[in-house]
Backbone as CSV, one residue per row, in Angstrom:
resi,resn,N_x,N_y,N_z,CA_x,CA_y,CA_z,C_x,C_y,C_z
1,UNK,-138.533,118.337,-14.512,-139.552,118.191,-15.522,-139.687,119.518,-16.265
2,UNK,-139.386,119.314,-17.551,-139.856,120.896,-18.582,-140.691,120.616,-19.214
3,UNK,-141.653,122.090,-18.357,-142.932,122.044,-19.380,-143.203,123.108,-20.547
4,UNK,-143.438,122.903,-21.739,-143.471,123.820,-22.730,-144.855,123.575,-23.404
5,UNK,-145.496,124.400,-23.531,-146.417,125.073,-24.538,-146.417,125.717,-25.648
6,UNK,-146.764,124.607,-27.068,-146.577,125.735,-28.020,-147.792,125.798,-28.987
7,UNK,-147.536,126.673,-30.269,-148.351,126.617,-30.865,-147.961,125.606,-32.260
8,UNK,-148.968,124.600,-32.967,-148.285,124.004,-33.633,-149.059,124.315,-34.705
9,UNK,-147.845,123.967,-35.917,-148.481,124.178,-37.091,-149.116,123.285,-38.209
10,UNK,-148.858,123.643,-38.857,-149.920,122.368,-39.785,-149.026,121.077,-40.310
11,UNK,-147.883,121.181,-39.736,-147.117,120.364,-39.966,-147.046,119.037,-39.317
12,UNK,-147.414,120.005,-37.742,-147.155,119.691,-36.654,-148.744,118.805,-36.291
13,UNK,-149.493,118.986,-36.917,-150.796,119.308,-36.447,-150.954,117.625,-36.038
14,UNK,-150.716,116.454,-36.861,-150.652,115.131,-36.539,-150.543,114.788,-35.361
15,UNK,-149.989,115.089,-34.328,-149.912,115.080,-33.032,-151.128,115.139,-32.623
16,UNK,-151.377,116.421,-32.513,-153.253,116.911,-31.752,-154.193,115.821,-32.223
17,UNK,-153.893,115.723,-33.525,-154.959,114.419,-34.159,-154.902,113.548,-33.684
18,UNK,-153.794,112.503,-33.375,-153.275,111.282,-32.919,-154.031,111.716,-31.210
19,UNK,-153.710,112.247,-30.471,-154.411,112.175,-29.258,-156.022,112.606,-29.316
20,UNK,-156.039,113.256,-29.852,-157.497,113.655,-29.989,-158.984,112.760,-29.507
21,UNK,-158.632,111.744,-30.386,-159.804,110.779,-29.769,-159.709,110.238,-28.378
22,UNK,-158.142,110.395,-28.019,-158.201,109.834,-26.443,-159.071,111.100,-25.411
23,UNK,-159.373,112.242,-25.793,-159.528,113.105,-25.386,-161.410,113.154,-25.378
24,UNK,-161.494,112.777,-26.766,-162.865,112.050,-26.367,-163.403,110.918,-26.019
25,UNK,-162.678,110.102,-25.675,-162.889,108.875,-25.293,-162.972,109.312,-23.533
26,UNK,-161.987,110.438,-22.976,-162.047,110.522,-21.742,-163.273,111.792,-21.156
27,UNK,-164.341,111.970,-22.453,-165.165,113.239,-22.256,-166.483,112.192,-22.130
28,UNK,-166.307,111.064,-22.534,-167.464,110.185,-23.211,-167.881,109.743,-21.637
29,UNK,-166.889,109.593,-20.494,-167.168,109.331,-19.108,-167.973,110.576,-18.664
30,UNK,-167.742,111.352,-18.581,-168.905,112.689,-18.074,-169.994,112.831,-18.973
31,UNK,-169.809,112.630,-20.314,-171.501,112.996,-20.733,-171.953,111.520,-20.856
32,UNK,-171.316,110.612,-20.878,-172.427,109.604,-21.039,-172.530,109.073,-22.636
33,UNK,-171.454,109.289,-22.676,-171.719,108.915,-24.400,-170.824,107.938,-25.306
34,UNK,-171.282,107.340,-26.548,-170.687,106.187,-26.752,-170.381,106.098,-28.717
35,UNK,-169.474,105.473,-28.554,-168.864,104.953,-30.040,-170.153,105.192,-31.168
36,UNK,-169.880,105.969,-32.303,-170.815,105.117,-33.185,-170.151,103.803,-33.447
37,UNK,-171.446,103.224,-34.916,-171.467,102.030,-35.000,-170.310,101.811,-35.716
38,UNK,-169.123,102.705,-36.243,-167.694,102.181,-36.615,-166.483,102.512,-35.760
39,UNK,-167.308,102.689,-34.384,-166.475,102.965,-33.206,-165.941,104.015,-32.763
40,UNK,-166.155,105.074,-33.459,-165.388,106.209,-33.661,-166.019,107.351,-32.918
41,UNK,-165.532,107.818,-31.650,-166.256,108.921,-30.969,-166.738,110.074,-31.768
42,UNK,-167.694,109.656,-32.302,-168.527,111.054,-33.475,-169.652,111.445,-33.016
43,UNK,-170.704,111.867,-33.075,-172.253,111.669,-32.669,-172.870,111.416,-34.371
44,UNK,-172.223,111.308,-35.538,-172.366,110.571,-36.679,-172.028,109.962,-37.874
45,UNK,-172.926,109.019,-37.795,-172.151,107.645,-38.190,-171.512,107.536,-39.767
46,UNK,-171.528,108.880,-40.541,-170.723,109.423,-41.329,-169.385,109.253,-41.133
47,UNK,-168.123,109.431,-39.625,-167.178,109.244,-39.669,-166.621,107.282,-39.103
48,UNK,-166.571,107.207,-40.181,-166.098,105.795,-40.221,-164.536,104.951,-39.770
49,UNK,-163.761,106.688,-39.741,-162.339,105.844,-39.866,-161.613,107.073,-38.611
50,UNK,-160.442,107.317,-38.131,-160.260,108.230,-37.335,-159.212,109.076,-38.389
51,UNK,-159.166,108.589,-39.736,-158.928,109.687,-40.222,-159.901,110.659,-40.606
52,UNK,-161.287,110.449,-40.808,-162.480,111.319,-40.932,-162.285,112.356,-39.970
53,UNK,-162.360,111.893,-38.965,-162.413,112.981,-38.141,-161.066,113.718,-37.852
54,UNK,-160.178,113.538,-38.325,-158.752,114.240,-38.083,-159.323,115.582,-39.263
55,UNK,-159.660,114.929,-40.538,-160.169,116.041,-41.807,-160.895,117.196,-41.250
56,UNK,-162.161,116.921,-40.072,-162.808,117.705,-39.609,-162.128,118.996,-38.288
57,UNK,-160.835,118.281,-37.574,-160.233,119.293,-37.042,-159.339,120.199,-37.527
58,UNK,-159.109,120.130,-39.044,-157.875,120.851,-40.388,-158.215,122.436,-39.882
59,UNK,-159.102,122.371,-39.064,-160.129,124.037,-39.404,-159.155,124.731,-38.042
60,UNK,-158.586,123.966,-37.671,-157.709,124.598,-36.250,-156.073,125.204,-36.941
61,UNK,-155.628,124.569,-38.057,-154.526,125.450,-38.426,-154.662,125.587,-40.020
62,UNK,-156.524,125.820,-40.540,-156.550,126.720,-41.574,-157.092,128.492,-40.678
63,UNK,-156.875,128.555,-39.972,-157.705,130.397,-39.899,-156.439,130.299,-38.246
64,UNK,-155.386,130.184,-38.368,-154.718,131.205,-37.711,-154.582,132.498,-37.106
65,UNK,-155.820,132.937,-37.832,-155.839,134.729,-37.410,-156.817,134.841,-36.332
66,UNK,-157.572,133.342,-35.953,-158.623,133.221,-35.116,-158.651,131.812,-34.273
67,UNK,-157.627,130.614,-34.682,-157.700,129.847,-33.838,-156.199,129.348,-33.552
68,UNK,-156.206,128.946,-32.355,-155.032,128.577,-31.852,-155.174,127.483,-31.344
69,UNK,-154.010,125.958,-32.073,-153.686,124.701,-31.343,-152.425,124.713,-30.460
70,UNK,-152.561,124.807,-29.580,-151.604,124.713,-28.621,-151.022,122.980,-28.369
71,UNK,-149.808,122.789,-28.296,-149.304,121.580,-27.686,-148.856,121.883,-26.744
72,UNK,-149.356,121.002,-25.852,-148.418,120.464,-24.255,-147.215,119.985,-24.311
73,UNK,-146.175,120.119,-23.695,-144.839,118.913,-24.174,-144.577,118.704,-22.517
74,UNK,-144.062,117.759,-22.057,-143.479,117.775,-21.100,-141.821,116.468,-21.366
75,UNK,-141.163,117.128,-21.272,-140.021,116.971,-21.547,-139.510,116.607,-22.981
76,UNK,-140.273,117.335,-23.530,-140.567,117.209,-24.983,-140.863,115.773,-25.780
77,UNK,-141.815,115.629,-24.481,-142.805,114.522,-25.350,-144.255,114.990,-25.234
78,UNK,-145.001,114.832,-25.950,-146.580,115.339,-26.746,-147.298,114.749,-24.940
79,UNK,-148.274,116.025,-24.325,-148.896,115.769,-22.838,-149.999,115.842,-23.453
80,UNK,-150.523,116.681,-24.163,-151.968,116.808,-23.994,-151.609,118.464,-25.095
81,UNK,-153.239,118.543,-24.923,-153.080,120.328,-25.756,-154.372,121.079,-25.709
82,UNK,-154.116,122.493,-25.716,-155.065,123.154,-25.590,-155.419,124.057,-26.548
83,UNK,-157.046,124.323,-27.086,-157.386,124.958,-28.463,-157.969,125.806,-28.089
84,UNK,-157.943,126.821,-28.234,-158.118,128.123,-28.237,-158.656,129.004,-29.023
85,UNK,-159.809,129.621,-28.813,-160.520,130.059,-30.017,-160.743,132.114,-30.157
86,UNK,-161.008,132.583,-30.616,-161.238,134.218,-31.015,-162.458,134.062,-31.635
87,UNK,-162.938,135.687,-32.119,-163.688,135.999,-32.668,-162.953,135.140,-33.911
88,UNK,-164.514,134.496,-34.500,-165.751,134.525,-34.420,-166.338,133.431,-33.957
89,UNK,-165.373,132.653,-33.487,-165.613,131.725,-32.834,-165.962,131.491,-31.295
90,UNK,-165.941,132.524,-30.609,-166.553,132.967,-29.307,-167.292,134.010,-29.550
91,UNK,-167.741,133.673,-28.091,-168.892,134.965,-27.893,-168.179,136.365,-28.316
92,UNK,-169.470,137.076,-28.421,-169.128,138.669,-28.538,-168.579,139.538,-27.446
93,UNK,-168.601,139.034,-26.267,-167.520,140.113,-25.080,-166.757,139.136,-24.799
94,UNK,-166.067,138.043,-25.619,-165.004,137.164,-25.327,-163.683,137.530,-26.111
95,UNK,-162.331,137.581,-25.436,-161.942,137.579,-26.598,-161.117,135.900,-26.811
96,UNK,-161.229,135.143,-25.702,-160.459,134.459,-25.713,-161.075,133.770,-24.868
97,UNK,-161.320,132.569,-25.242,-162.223,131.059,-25.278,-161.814,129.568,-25.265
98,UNK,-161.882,129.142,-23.965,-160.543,127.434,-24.313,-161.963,126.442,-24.744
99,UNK,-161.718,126.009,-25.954,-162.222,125.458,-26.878,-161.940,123.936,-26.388
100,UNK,-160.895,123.214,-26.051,-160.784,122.068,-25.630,-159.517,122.346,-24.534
101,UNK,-159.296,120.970,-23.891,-158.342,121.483,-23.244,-158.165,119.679,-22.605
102,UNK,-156.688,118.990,-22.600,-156.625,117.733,-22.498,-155.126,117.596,-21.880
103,UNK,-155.430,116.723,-20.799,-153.565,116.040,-20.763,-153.920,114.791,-20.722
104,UNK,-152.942,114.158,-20.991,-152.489,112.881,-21.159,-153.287,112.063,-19.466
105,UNK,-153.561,111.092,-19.128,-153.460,110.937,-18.143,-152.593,110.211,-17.135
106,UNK,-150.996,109.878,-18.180,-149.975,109.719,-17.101,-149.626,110.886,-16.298
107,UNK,-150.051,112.131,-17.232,-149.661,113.445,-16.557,-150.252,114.255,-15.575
108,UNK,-150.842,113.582,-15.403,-152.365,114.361,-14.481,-152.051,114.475,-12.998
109,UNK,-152.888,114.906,-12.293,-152.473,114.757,-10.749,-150.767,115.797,-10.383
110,UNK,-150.261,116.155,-11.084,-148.260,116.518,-11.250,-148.710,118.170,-11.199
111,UNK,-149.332,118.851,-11.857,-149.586,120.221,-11.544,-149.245,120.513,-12.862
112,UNK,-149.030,119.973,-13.932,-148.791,120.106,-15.098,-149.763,120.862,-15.795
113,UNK,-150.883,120.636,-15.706,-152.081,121.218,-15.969,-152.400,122.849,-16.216
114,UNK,-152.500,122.653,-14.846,-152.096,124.212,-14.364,-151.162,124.970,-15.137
115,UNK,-150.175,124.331,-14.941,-149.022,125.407,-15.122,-149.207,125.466,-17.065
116,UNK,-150.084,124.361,-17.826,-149.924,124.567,-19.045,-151.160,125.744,-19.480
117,UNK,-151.950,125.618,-18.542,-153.295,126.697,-18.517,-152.834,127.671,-18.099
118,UNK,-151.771,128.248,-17.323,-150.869,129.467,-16.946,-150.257,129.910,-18.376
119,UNK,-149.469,128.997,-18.956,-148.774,129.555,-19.694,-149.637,129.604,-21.011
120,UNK,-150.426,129.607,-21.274,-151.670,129.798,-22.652,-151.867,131.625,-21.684
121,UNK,-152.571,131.328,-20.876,-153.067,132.945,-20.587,-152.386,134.098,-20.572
122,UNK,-150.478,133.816,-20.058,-150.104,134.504,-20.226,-149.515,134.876,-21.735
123,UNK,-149.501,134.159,-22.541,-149.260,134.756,-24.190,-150.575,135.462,-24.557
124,UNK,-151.961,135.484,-24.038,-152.633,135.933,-24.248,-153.971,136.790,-23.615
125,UNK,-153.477,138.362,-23.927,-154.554,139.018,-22.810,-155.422,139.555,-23.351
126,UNK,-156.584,139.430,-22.290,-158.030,139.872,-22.867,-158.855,138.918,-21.716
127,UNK,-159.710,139.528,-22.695,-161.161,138.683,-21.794,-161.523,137.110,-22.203
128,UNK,-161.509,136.374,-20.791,-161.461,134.987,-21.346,-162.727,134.686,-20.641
129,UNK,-162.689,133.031,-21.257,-164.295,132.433,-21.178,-163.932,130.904,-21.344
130,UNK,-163.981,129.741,-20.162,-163.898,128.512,-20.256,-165.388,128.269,-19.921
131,UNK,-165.751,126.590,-19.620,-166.702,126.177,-19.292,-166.318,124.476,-19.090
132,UNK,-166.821,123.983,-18.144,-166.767,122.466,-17.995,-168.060,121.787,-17.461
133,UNK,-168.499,120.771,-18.012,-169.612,120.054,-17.812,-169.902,119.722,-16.050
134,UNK,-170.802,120.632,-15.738,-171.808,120.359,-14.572,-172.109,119.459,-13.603
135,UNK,-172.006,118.179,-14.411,-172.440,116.785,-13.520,-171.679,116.344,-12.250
136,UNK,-172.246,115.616,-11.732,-171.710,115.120,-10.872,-170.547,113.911,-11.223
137,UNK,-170.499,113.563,-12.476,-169.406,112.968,-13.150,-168.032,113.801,-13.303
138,UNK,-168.616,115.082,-13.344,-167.070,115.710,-13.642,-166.547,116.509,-12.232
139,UNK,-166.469,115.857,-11.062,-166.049,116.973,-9.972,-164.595,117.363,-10.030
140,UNK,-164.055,116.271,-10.697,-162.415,116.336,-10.677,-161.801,117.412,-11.710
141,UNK,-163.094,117.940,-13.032,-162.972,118.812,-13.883,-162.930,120.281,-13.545
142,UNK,-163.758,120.156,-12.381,-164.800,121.627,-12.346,-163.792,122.002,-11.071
143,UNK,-163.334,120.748,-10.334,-162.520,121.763,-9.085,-161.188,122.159,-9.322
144,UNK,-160.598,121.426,-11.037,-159.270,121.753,-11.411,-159.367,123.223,-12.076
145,UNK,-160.565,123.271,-12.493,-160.885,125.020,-13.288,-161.456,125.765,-11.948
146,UNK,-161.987,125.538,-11.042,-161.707,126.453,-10.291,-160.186,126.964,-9.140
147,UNK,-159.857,125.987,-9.599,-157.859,125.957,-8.641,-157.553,126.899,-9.692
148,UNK,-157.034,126.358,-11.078,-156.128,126.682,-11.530,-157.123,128.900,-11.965
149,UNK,-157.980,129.005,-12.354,-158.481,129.898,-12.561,-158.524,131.217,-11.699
150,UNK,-158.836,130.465,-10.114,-158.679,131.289,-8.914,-157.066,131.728,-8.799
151,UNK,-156.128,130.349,-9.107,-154.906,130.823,-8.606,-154.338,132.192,-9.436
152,UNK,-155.076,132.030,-10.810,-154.055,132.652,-11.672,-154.673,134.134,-11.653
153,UNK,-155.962,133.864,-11.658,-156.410,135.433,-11.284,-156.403,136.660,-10.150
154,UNK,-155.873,135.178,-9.075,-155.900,135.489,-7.816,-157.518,136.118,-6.891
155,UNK,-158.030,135.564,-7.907,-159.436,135.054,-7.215,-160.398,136.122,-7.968
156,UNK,-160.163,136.826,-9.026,-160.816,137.874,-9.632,-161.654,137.374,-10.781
157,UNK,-162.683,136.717,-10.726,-163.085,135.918,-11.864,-164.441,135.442,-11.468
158,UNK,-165.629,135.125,-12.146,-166.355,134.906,-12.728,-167.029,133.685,-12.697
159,UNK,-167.876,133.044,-11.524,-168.328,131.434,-11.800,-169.652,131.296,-11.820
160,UNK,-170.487,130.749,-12.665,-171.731,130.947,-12.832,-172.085,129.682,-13.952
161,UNK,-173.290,129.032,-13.472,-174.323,128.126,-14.233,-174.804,128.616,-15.390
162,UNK,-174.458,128.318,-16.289,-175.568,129.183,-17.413,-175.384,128.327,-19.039
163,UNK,-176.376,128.536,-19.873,-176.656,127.820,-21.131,-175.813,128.362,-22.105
164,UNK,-174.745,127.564,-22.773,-173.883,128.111,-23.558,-174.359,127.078,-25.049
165,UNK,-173.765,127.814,-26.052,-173.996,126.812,-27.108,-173.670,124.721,-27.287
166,UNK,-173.342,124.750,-26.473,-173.165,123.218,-25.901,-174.019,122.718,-24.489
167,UNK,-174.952,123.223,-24.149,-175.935,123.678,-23.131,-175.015,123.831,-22.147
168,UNK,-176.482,123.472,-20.888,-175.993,123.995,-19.658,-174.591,123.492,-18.799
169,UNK,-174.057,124.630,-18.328,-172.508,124.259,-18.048,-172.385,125.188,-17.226
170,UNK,-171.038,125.010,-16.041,-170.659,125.944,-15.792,-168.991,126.722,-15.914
171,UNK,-169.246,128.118,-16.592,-168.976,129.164,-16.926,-167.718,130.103,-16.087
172,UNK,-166.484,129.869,-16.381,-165.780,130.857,-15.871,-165.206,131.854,-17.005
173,UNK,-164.951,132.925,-15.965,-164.749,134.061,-17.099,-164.211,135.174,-16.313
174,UNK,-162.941,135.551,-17.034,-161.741,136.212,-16.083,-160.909,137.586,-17.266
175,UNK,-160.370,138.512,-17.077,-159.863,139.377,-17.459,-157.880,139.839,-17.388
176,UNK,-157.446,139.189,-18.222,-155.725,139.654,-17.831,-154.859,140.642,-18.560
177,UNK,-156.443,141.026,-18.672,-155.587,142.610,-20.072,-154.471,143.126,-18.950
178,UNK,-154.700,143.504,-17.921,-153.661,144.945,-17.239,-152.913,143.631,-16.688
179,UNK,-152.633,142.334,-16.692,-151.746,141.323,-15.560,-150.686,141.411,-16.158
């Protein structure tokens, strides 16, 4: 199995879109949340079509100098992908922020995950900052960010409850400038 991570461009970007809603369709199980009234995982009822909301993610490969769409491939077919954000889009002692983060779920359970959250950190060092929803709905979320986070830091990192601009969540936050 080859796994590759890249960054895609605006060419490319149709992909991320095309999965995208599966990604909220599989977030809608932990918070509890549901279709508007033209079905479309939005919280409003402004986006009518799932091209609306593809228009609203354009903002991931217009500012390049600050956000990063990552694709998953596994054997160079489209797994899932991870978005990645900078100043000014994270906090102020962040430099580096996973903004979303999705696989497919034929791919899941394989270690794929991991190893695609390995290879994002290592193209990029600095101070990072994830977060995954709290509930008791998401245990399968919160114990894959603490595996894959512990493994890669080798246990040097950061876990804590606390109110982020998407409320309360909990918070990891790790350092790979010198790794």
């Amino acid at each position: 199995m080859n796994i590759k991570v890249q960054l895609t461009s605006k060419e490319e970007s149709h992909i991320i879109k095309n999965i995208y809603p599966l990604y909220l369709y599989d977030l809608s199980e932990h918070y509890m949340r549901y279709p508007n009234v033209h079905g479309i995982y939005e919280e409003s009822d402004d986006f009518k079509t799932l091209s609306d909301q593809y228009d609203v993610q354009n903002i991931w490969w217009e500012k390049p100098e600050s956000l990063y769409p990552y694709l998953t491939l596994v054997d160079d077919c489209p797994a899932g992908f991870i978005l990645i954000a900078t100043s000014p889009y994270c906090a102020e002692n962040v430099d580096y922020f996973v903004h979303e983060f999705f696989l497919l779920r034929p791919y899941r359970g394989r270690g794929i995950a991991e190893q695609a959250a390995t290879k994002v950190f290592e193209q990029l060092k600095g101070r990072w900052e994830l977060f995954t929803n709290p509930s008791e709905r998401n245990q399968t979320g919160q114990r894959f960010w603490r595996k894959t986070v512990s493994n890669y830091s080798k246990g040097d990192y950061v876990e804590l409850n606390d109110d982020t601009f998407d409320g309360r969540k909990i918070v990891f936050r790790f350092n790979n400038t010198e790794k």
